[in-house]
N, C-alpha and C positions, 0 to 999 in steps of 0.2 A: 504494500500500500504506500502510494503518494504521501509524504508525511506537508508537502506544503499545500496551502489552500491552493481549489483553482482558478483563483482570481488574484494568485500572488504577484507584489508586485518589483518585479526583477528589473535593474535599472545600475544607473553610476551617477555620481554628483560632480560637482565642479563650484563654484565662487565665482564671482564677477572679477574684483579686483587680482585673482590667480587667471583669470584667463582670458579676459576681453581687448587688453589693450588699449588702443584708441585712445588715450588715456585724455586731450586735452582739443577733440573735433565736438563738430556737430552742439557748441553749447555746453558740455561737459567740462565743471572746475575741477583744480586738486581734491582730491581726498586724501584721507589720513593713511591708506594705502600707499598712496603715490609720495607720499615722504621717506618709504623706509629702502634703504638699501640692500643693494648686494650684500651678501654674507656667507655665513658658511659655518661649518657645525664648532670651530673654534675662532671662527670672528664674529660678535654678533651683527643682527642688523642696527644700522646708526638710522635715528631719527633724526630729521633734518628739516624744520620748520619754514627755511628757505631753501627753494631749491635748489642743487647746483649741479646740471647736466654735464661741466666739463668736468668736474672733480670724481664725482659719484654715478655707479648705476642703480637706476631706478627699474626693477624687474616687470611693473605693475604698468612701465607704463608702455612696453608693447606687449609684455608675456607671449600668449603664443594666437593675439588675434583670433579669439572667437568672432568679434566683434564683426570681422571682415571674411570670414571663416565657418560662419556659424550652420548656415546650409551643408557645407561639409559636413561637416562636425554631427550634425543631427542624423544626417544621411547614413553614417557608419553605424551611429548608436541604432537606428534602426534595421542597419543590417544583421546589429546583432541580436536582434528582437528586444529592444531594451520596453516594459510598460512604463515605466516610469525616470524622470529626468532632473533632478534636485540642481536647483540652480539661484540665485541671488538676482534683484535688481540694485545697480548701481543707484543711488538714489542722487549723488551728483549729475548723473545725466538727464533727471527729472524737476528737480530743484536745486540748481549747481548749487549757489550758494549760503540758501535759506529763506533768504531774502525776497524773490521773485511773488509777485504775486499770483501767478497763472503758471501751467506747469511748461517746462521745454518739452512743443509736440515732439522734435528728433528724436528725443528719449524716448517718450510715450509710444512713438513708431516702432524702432527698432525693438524694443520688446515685446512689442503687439506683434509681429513678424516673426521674431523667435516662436511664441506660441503658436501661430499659423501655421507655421512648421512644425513646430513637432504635432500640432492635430491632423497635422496629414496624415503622419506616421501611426497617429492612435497612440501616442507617448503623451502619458499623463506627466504634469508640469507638478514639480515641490515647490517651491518658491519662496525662498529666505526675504525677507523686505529687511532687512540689518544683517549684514554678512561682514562685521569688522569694516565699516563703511560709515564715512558722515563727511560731511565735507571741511576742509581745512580749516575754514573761517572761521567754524565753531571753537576749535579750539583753542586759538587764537584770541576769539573777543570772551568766551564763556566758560573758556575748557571745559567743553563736552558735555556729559550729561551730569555734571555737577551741577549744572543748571538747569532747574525745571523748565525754562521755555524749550528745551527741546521735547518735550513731550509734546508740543502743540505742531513742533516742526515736523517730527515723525507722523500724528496725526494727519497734516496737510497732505505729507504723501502718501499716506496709506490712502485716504480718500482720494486720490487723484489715482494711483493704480488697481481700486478695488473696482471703481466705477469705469475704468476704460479697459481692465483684463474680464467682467465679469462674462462668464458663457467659455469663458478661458482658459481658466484656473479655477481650479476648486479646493487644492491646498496649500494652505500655508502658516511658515512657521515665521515667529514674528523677531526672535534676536537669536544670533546663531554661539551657541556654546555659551550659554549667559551666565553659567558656574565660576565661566573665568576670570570674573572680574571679584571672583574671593582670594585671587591672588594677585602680587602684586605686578606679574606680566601685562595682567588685566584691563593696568589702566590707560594702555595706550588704543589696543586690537581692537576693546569692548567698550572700554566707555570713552575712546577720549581725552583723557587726561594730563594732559602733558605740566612736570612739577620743575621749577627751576632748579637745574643741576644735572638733570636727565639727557641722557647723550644714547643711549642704546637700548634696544627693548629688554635687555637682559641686566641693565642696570639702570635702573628706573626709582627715581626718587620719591617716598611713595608718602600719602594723605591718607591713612588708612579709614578715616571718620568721614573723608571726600568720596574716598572710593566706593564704601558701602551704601551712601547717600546717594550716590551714582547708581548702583546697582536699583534703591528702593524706586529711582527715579525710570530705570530700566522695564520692574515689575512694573509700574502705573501706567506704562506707558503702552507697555504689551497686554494689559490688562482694555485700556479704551481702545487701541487698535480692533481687538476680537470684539469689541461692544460695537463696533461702529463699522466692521464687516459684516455682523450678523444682521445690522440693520440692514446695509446695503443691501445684500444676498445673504438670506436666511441659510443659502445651503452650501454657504463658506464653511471648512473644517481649518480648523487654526490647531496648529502641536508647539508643544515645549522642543528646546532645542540643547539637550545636556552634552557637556563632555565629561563622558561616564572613566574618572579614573579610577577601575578597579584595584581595590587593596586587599590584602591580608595580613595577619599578623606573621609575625618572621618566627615565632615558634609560640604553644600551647599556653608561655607565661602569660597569666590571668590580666596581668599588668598590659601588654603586648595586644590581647584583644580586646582591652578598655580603651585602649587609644585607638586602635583600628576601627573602634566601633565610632568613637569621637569624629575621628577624621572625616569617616567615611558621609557619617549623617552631615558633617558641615559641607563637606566639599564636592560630596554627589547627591543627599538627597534634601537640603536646604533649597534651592532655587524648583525644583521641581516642586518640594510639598508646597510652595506658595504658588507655581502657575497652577496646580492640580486641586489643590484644596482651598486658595483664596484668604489666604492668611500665613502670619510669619509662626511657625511651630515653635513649640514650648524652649525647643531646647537652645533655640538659638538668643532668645531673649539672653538666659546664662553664660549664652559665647559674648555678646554684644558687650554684657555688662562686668565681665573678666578683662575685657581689651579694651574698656571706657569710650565703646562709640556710642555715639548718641546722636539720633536719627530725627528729621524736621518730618513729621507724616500727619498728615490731615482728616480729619475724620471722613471727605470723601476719598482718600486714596483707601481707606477699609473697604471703603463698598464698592468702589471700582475694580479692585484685587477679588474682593469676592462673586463680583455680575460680570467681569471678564478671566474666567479659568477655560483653560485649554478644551479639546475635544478627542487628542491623543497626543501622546508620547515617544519623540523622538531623540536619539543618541548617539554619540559616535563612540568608538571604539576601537583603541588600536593596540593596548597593552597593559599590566598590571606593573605593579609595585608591590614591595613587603615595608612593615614599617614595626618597629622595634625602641625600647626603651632602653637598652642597655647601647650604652654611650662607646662600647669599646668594641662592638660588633657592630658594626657600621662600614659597610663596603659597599657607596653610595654608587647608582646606575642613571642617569639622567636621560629622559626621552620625552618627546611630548609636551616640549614645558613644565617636567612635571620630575622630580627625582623622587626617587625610595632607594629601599634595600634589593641587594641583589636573591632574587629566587633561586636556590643551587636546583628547582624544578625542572625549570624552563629552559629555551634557547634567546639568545639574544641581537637583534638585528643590529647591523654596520652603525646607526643611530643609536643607539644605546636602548633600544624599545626592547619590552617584555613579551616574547609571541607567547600567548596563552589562549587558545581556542578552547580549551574548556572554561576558562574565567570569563569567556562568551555567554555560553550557556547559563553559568550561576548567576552572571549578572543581569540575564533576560528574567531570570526566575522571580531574584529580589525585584527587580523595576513592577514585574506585573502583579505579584504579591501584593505590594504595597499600593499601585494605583490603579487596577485592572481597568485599564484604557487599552484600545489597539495601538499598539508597537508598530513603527517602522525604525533600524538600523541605518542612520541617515551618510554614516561614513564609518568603512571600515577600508585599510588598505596596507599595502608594506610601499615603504618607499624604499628603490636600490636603485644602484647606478647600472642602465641597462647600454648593452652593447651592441650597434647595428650588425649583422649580418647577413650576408645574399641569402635570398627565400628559395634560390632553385629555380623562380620565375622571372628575373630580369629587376627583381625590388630588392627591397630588404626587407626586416625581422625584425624582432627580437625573441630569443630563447628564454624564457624569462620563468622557467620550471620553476622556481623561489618564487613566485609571487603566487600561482599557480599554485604550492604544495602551501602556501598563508592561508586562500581563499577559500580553497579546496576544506581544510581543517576546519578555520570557522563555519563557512557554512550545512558543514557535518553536524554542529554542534548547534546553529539554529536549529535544524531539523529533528534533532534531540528537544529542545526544547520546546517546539511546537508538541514534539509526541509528551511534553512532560505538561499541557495545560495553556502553553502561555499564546496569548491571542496577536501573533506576530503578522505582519499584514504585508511587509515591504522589507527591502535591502536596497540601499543604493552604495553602493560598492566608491570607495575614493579611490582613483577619481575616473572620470569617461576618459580622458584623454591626458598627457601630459600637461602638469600646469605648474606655475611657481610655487614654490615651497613657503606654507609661512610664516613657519620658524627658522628658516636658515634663506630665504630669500634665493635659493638654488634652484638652479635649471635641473644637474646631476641628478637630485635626489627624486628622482620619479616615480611617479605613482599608477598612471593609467596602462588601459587597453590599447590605447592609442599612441605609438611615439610620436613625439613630433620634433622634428628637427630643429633645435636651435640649445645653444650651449652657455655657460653660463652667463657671457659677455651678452646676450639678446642679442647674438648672433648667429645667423643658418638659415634654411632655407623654407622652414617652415611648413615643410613636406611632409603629410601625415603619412605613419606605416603600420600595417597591423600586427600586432606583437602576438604572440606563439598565444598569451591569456587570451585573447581576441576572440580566439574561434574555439578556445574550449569554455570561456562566459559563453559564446552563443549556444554551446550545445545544453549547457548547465540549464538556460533559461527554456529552449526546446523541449526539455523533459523535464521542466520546470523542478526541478533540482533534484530528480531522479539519480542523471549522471552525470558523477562527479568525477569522473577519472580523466 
């Protein structure tokens, strides 16, 4: 028996500012993308508030041309029978700078035309409206969503792409990875916030009472978003969007899984119990008032938080950590933005990531335990540096069996989990195609089905090729996850 539903829905994701390019036509300002540089897994990326083209590369601002590409690009994914398509609107090419009082049609086109596209294909559209995206000026005049009027600014867009996608799009997720901004990488990607002193994403001068104020500012805002879609079109479905870092304790000391347990409810299931249940949970009150932030909240952000909660539950997922209280057994792993202890379980990717396809599975189990919503999987993927070579037919390849034996495991262990209960509905695999990295701001470190030609300088030819995963995703989706070999 088929362990997946038959209306599964099998697919790959991508981000705007990872793969459109375009970065400064058609209307489109800076965004807060468009400031970070080149980098690499031992040099971070530098934040750079003024531009400087001849000094720095800017990855975001040609990446790899969807933008110009995107017919392509949809064409493939439906060759590989993709249902579903997770992707981002720039919201700078809608309301470049905030300011505008009418939206820019160019924007409003060009993503009307994406979707026409993929409805040719019968590829159902995800659609992030916040994908680590806002435009520069905010941060600049307000730093970012430290400032409640951006709640009014997201509003304006949401209303402007809810009323010109509707018959279009029917889901969507409202801030993408919004957990992250309980750290302090947080406050550049997610919310915005740039502190004087702050020179790199990895060292970032941080406002910890800003940054959570940022965050409640985040909740209100995804909270009136979903109120004022349902109005628009009642039969908008709107999801959470976590990045789920699975932990465990580093061994059975009781001490060891008090903190695992701490960790875990702040850092994975705090933003979720408030898009899901419409309030801040008990325990965080205790976290707040240990670390002396204190929060400006209005007695209608209660009810806003409470009349706008999700209608499912989406996550990404790309590796575990161990986490341990003894100070002398610490043999730290960094991946993901995200460090722990090292698992002596598992294996460990060129990145320093934890492959753990079974901590797939546990952690679809906790998710639906806790909020039995339908699940979609909105990013799961390996990034490696993949090697062109001749296909036999006059192209090239890539041989890319490592990504292929990542994908191959987890989605064994979806499949487990639907057989164990859990109401899992979607996957969209990171990422459809090759696109910039961005935590290391690299070409090398690739992710997709699709190479595409350009290195790390956003130089090359930009010439899509289908990688050896290409045609075994297609068959995977064929026997809708039957076979996996």
């Amino acid at each position: 028996m088929n362990k997946f539903p038959k209306n599964f829905y099998w697919g790959a994701a991508v981000a705007a500012n990872q793969c459109e390019g375009a970065w400064n036509i058609n209307g489109k300002s800076p965004s807060i993308a468009d400031c970070l540089t080149m980098g690499s897994v031992s040099s971070p990326r530098r934040i750079t508030l003024d531009l400087d083209e001849d000094k720095y590369i800017y990855p975001s601002h040609g990446a790899v041309d969807f933008y110009h590409h995107y017919k392509e690009d949809i064409a493939l994914c439906a060759e590989m029978g993709f249902k579903m398509f997770r992707m981002s609107i720039n919201c700078t090419r809608i309301y470049p700078t905030g300011d505008e009082s009418k939206p820019n049609e160019s924007g409003l086109k060009f993503y009307e035309d994406v979707f026409r596209e993929l409805k040719k294909y019968n590829i159902e559209p995800l659609v992030t409206i916040c994908h680590n995206d806002m435009p520069l000026e905010f941060v600049k005049s307000c730093n970012g969503f430290k400032d409640r009027k951006l709640i009014d600014y997201y509003l304006k867009f949401s209303e402007a792409i809810f009323k010109r996608y509707r018959g279009l799009v029917k889901y969507w997720l409202t801030f993408n990875e919004i957990n992250c901004t309980m750290r302090v990488s947080g406050n550049w990607h997610h919310v915005g916030i740039w502190n004087p002193g702050t020179t790199t994403i990895r060292n970032q001068i941080d406002d910890q009472n800003a940054r959570y104020q940022a965050l409640h500012h985040l909740f209100v805002a995804s909270a009136k978003i979903i109120k004022l879609g349902k109005s628009i079109d009642p039969s908008y479905q709107f999801g959470s969007m976590i990045s789920y870092g699975t932990i465990y304790p580093l061994t059975c000391n009781p001490e060891n899984v008090l903190l695992c347990q701490e960790q875990d409810l702040i850092m994975n299931r705090f933003c979720g119990d408030v898009m899901v249940f419409g309030e801040y949970p008990y325990y965080i009150k205790h976290y707040f008032e240990k670390n002396n932030v204190k929060l400006e909240m209005t007695e209608q952000d209660y009810s806003d938080l409470k009349e706008g909660t999700v209608d499912f539950y989406t996550f990404s997922y790309y590796n575990s950590n161990c986490v341990t209280v003894d100070e002398e057994n610490k043999e730290l792993v960094s991946g993901n933005n995200a460090s722990g202890i090292i698992n002596p379980y598992i294996k460990y990717s060129d990145w320093g990531w934890g492959i753990d396809p079974v901590g797939l599975r546990y952690t679809l189990n906790l998710v639906y335990d806790r909020y039995k919503l339908p699940i979609i999987i909105t990013e799961n993927g390996l990034g490696a540096v993949d090697q062109l070579v001749p296909d036999g037919n006059g192209s090239f390849t890539v041989e890319d069996d490592y990504r292929i034996d990542y994908l191959q495991k987890h989605i064994e262990q979806m499949g487990l989990a639907i057989e164990d209960g859990v109401d899992l509905i979607g996957y969209t695999a990171w990422s459809a195609m090759d696109i910039v990295s961005l935590c290391s701001g690299e070409f090398k470190k690739r992710y997709g089905f699709i190479y595409v030609s350009s290195d790390d300088q956003g130089e090359g030819s930009l010439i899509r090729y289908k990688k050896k995963s290409f045609y075994w995703y297609k068959k995977v989706i064929e026997s809708n996850g039957a076979d996996l070999a």
